[in-house]
DSSP file (Angstrom, degrees, kcal/mol; ACC not computed):
  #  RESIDUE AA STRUCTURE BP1 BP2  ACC     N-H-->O    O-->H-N    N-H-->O    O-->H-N    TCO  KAPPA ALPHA  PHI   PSI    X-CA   Y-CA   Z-CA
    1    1 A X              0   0    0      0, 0.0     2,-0.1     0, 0.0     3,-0.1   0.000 360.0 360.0 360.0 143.1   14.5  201.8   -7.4
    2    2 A X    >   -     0   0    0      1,-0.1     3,-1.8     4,-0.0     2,-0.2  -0.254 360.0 -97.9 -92.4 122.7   16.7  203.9   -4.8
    3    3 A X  T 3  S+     0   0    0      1,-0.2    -1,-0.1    -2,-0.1     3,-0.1  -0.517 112.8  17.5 -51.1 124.3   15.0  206.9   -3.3
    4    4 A X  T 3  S+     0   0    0     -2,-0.2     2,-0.4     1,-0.2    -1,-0.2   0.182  99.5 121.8 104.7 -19.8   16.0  210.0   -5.1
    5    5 A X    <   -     0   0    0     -3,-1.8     2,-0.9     1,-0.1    -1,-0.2  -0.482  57.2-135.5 -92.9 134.5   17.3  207.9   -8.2
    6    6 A X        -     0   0    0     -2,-0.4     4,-0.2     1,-0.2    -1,-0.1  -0.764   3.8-149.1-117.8 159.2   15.8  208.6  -11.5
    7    7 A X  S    S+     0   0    0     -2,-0.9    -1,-0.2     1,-0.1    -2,-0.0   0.882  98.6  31.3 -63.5 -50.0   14.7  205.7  -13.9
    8    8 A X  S    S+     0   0    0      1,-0.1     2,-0.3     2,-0.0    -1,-0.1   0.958  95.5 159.8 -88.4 -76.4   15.2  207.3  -17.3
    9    9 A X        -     0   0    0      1,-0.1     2,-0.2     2,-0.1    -1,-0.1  -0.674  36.4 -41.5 106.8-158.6   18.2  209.5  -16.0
   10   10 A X        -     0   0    0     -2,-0.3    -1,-0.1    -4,-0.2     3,-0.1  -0.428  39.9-128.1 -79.5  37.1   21.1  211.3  -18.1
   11   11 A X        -     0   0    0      1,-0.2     2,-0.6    -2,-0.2     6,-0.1   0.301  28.2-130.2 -57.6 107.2   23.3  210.5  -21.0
   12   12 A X        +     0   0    0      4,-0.1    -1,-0.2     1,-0.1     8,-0.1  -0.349  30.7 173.9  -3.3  63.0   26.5  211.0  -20.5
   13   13 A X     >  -     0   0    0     -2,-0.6     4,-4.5     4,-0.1     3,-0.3   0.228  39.9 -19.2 -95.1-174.9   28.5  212.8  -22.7
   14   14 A X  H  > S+     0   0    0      1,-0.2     4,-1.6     2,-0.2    -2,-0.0   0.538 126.7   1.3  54.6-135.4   32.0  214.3  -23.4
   15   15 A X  H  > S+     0   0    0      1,-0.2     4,-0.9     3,-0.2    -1,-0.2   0.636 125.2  71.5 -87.4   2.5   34.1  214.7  -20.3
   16   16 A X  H  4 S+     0   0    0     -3,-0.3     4,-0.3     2,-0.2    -2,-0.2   0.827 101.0  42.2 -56.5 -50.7   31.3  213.2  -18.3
   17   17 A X  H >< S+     0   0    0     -4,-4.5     3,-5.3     1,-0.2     5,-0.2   0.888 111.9  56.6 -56.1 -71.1   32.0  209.5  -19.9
   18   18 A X  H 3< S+     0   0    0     -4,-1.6     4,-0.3     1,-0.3    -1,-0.2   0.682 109.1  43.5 -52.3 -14.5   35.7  210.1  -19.5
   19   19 A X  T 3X S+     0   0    0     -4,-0.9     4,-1.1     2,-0.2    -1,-0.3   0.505 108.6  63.0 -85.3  -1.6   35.3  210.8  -15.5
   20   20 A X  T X4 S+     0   0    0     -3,-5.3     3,-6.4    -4,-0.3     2,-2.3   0.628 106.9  41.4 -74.3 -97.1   33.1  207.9  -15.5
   21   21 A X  T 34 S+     0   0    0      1,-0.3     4,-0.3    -4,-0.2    -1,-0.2   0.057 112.5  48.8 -38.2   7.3   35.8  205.9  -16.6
   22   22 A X  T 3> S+     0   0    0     -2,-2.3     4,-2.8    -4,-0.3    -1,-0.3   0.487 116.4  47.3 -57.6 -38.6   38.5  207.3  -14.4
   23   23 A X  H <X S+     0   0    0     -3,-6.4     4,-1.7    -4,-1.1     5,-0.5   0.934 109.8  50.4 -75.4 -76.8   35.9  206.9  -11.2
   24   24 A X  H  > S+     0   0    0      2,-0.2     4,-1.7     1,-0.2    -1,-0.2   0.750 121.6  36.4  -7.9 -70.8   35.0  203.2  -12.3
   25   25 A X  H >> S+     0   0    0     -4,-0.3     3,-2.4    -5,-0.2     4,-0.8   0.943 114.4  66.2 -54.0 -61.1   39.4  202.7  -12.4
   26   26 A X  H 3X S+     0   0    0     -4,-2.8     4,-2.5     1,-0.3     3,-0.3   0.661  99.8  38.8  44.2-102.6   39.2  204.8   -9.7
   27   27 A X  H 3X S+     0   0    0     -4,-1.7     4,-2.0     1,-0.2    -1,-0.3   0.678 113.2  57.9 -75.0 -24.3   37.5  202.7   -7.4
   28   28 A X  H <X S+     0   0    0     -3,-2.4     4,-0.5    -4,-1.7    -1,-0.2   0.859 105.0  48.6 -63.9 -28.0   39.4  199.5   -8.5
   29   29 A X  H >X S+     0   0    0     -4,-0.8     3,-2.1    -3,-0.3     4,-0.9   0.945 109.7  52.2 -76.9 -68.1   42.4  200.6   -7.9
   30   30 A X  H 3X S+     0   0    0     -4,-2.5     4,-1.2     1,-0.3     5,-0.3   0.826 105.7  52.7 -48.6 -61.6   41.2  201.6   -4.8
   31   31 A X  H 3X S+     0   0    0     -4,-2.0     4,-3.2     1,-0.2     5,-0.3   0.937 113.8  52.5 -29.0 -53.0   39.6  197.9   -3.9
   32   32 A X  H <X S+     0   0    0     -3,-2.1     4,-0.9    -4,-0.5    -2,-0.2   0.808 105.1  45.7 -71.2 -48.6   43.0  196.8   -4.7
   33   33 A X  H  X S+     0   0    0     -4,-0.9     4,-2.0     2,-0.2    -1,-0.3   0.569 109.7  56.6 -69.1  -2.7   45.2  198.9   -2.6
   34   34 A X  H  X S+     0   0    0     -4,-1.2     4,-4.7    -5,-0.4     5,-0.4   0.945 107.9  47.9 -91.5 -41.0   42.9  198.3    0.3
   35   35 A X  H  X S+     0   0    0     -4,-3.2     4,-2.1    -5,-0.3    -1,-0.2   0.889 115.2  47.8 -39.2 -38.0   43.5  194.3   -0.3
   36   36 A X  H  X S+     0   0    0     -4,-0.9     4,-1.8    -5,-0.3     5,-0.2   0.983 109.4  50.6 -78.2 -45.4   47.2  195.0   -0.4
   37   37 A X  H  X S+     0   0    0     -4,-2.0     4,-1.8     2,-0.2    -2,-0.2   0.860 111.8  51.4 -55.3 -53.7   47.0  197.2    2.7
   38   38 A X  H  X S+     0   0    0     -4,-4.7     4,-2.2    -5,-0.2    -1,-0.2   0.966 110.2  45.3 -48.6 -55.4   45.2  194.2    4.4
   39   39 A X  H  X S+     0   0    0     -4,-2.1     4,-1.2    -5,-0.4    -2,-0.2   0.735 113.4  50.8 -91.2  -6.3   47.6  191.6    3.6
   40   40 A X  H  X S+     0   0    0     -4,-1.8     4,-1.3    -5,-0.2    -1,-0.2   0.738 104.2  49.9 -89.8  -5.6   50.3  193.5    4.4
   41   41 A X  H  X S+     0   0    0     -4,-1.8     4,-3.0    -5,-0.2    -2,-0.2   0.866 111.0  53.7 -71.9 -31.3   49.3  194.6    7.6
   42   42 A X  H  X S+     0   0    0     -4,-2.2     4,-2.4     2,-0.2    -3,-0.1   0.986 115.9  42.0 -47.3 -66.3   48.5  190.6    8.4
   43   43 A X  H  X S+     0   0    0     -4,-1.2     4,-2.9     1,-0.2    -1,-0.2   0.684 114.2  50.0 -45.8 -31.9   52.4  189.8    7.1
   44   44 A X  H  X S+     0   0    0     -4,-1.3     4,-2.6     2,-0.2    -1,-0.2   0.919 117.5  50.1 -90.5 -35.4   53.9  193.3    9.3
   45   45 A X  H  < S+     0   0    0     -4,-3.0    -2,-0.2     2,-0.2    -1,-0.2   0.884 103.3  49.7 -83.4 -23.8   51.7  191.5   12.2
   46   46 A X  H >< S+     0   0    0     -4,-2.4     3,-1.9    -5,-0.2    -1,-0.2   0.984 115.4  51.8 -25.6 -77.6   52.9  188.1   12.1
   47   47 A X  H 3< S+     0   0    0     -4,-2.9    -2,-0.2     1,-0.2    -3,-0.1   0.698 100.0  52.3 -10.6 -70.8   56.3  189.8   12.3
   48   48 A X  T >< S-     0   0    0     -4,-2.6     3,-1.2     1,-0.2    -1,-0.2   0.027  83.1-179.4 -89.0  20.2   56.1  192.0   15.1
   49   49 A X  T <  S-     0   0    0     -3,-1.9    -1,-0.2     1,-0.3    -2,-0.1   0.333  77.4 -20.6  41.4-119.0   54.8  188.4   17.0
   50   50 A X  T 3  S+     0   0    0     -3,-0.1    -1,-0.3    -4,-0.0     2,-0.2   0.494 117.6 101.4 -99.0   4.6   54.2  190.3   20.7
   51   51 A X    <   -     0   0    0     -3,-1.2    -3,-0.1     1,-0.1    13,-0.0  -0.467  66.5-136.5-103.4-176.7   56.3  193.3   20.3
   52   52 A X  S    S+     0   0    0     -2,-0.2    12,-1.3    11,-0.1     2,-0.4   0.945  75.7  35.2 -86.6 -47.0   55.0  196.9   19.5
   53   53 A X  E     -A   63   0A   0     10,-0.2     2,-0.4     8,-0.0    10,-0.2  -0.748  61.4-146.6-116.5 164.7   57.3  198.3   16.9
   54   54 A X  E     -A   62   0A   0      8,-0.8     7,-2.8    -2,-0.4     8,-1.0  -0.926  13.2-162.0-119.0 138.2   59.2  197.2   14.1
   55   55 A X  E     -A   60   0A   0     -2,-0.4     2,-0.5     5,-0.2     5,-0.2  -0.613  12.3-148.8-116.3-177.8   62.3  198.4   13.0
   56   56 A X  E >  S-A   59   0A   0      3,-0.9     3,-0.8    -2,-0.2    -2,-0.0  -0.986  99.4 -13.2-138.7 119.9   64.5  198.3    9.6
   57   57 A X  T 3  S-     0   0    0     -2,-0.5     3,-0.1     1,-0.3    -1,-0.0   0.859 130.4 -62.1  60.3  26.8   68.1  198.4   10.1
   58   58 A X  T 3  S+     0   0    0      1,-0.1    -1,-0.3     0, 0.0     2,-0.3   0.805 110.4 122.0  40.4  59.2   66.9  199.5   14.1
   59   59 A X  E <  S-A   56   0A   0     -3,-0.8    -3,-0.9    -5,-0.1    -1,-0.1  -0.900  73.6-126.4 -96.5 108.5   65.4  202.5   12.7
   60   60 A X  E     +A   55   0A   0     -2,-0.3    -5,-0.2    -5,-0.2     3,-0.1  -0.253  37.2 171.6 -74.0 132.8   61.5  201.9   14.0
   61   61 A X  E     +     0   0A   0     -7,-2.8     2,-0.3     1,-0.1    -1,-0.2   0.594  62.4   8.8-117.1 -32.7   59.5  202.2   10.8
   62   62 A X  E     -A   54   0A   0     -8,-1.0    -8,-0.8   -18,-0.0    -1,-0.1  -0.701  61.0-178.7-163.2 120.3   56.1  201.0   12.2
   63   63 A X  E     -A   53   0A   0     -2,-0.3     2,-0.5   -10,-0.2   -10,-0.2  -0.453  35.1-100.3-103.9 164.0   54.3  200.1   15.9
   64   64 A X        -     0   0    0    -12,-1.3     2,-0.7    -2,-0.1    -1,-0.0  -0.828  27.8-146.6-107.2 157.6   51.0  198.9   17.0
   65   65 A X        -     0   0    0     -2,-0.5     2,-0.6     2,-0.0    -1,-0.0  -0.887   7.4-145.3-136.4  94.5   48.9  201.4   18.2
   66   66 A X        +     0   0    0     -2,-0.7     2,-0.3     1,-0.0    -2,-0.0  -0.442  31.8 163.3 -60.8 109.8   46.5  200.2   21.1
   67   67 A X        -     0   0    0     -2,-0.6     2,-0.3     2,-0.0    -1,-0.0  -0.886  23.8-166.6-135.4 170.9   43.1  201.9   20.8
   68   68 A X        -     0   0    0     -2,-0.3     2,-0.4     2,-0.0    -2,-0.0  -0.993   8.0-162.2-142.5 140.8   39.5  201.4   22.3
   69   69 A X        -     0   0    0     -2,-0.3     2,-0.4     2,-0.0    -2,-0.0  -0.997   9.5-147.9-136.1 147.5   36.3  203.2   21.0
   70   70 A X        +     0   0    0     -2,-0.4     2,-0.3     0, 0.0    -2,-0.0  -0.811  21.3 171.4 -85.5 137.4   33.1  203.3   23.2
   71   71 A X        -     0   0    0     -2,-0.4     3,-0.1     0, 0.0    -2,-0.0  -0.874  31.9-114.1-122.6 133.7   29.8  203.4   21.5
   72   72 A X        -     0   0    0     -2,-0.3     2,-0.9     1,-0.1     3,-0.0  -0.060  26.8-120.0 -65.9 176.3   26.4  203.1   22.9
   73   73 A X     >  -     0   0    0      1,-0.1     4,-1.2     2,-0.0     3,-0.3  -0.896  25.2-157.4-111.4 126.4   24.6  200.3   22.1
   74   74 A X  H  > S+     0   0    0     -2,-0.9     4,-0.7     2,-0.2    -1,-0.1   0.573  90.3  57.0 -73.6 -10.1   21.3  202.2   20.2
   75   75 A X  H  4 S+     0   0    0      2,-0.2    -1,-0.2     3,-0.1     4,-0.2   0.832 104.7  44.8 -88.4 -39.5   19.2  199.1   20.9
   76   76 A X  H  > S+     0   0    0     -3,-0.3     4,-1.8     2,-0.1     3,-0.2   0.833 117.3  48.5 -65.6 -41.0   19.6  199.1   24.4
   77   77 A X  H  < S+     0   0    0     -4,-1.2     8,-0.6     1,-0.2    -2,-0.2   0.642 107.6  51.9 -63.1 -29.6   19.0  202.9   24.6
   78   78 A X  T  < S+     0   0    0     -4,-0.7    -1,-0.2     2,-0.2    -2,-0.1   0.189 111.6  49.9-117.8  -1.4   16.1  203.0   22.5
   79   79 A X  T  4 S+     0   0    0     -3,-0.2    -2,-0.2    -4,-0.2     3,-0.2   0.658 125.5  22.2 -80.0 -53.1   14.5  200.2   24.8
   80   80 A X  S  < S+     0   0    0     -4,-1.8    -2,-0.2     1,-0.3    -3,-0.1   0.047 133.3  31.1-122.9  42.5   15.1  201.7   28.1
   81   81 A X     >  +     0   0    0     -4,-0.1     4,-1.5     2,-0.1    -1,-0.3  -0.408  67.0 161.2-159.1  80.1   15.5  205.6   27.4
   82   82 A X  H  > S+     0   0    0     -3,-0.2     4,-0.6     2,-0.2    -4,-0.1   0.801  72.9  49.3 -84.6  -6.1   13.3  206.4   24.4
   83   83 A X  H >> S+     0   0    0      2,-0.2     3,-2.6     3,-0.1     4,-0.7   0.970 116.0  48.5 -65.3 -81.6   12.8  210.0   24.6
   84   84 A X  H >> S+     0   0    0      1,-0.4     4,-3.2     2,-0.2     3,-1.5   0.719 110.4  47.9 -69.2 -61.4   16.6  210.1   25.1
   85   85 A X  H 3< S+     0   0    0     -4,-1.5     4,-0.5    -8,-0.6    -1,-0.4   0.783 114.1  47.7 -36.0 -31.2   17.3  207.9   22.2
   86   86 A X  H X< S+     0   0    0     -3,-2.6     3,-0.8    -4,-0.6    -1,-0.3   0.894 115.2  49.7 -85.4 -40.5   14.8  210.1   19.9
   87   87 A X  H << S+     0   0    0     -3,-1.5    -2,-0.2    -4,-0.7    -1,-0.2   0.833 108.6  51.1 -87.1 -21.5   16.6  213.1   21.3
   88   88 A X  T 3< S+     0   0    0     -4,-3.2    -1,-0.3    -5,-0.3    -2,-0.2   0.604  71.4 118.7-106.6  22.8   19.7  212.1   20.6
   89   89 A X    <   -     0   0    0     -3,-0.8     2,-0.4    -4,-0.5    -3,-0.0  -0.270  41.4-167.3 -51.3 159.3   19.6  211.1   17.2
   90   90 A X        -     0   0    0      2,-0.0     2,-0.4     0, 0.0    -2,-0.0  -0.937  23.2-171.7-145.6 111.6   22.2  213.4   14.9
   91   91 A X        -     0   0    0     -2,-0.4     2,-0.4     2,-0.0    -2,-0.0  -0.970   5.6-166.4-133.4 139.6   20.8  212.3   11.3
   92   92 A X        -     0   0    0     -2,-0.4     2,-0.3     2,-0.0    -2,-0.0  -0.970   8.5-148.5-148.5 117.0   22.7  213.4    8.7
   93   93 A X        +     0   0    0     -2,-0.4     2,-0.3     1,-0.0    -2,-0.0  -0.752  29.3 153.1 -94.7 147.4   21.5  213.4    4.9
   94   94 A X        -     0   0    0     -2,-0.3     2,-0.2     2,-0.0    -2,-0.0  -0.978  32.9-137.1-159.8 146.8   24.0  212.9    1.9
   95   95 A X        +     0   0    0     -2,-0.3     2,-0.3     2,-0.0     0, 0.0  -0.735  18.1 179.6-111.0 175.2   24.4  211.8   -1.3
   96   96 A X        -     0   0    0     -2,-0.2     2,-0.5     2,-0.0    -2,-0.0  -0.980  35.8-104.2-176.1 161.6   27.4  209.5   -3.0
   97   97 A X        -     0   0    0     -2,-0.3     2,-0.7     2,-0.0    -2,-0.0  -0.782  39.3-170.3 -86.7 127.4   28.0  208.2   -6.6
   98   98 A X        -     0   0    0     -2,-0.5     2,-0.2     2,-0.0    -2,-0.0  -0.856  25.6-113.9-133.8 113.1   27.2  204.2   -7.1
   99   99 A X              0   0    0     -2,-0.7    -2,-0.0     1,-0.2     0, 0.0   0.017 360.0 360.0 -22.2  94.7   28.0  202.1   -9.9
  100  100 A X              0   0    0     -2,-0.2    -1,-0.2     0, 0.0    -2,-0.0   0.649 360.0 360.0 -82.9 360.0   25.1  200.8  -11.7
């Protein structure tokens, strides 16, 4: 059992079911466009071979966008700086809906 989750719980009534079953589509949908999103982005990079944008009818409709993100490596930090690694944790508590 989940920290925080309780066993016996709620039922669900009324417009509580029906937003279950909107989140539940919801979130399929959502799976779905992100598959679609993937495999076209694969297809739009194929495409654009080496160059940076693409255009339709030489209006540019989409480019690749070079980025870099730094992050320290928390293992390495917490090895040789562990007061700084303990002081710079940022811990941040939340909750979130999951499908049982």
């Amino acid at each position: 059992m989940s920290k925080g989750i309780e066993q016996a719980g709620i039922e669900l009534t009324g417009d509580a079911v029906a937003a279950y079953g909107a989140w539940v589509a919801a979130k399929r949908a959502e799976e779905v466009a992100k598959a679609a999103v993937s495999a076209a982005g694969a297809v739009l990079t194929s495409a654009l071979g080496t160059s940076n944008v693409g255009t339709i009818n030489g209006v540019p409709v989409v480019s690749v966008v070079h980025a870099e993100k730094a992050t320290p490596d928390r293992d390495v930090l917490k090895r040789l700086a562990p007061k700084a690694y303990a002081k710079s944790l940022n811990v941040t508590s939340y909750s979130y809906l999951r499908k049982r």
